[in-house]
C-alpha positions, 0 to 999 in steps of 0.5 A, a space after each residue: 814980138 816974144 814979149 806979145 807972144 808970152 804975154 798972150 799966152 800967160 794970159 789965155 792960161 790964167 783964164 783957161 785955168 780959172 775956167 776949168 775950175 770947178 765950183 766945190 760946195 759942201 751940201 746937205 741933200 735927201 733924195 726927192 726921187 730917182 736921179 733928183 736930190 735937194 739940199 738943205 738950201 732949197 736946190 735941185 741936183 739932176 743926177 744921172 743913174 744915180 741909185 744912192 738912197 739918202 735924207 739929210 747925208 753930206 755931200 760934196 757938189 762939183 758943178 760948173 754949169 755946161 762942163 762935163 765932170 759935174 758930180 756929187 760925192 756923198 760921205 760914203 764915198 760914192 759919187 753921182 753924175 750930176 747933170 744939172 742944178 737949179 732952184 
């Protein structure tokens, strides 16, 4: 019974683990408007007060879709509350 237990619990950590981790991309972006920016790729990122004025800066984007703690930090050190990407 202690061999079931661990197990399931080995298991739902590994997924949980697995889950939490955020999707960390390296992107190009300007900004289209407020709180909109767009990367070279052809994506969206939908920022929330986000006052930081680019065209063409690097930036780190970490988002998994319907987390809480989705932000893009750009070269200058400042980081935006991302609320959602989409193409």
């Amino acid at each position: 019974m202690n061999k079931i237990r661990t197990f399931i619990a080995l298991g739902t950590g590994m997924i949980l683990s697995m889950w939490a981790h955020a999707e960390t991309n390296q992107v190009n972006v300007k900004k289209v408007e407020q709180d909109l920016y767009q990367t070279s790729d052809g994506l969206y990122i939908e920022t929330r007060f986000c006052t930081v004025d680019t065209d063409g800066d690097n930036a780190v984007l970490n988002y998994v879709k319907y987390a809480c703690g989705n932000n893009l930090r750009f070269s200058s050190n400042k980081t935006c509350e991302v609320e959602f990407v989409f193409r």
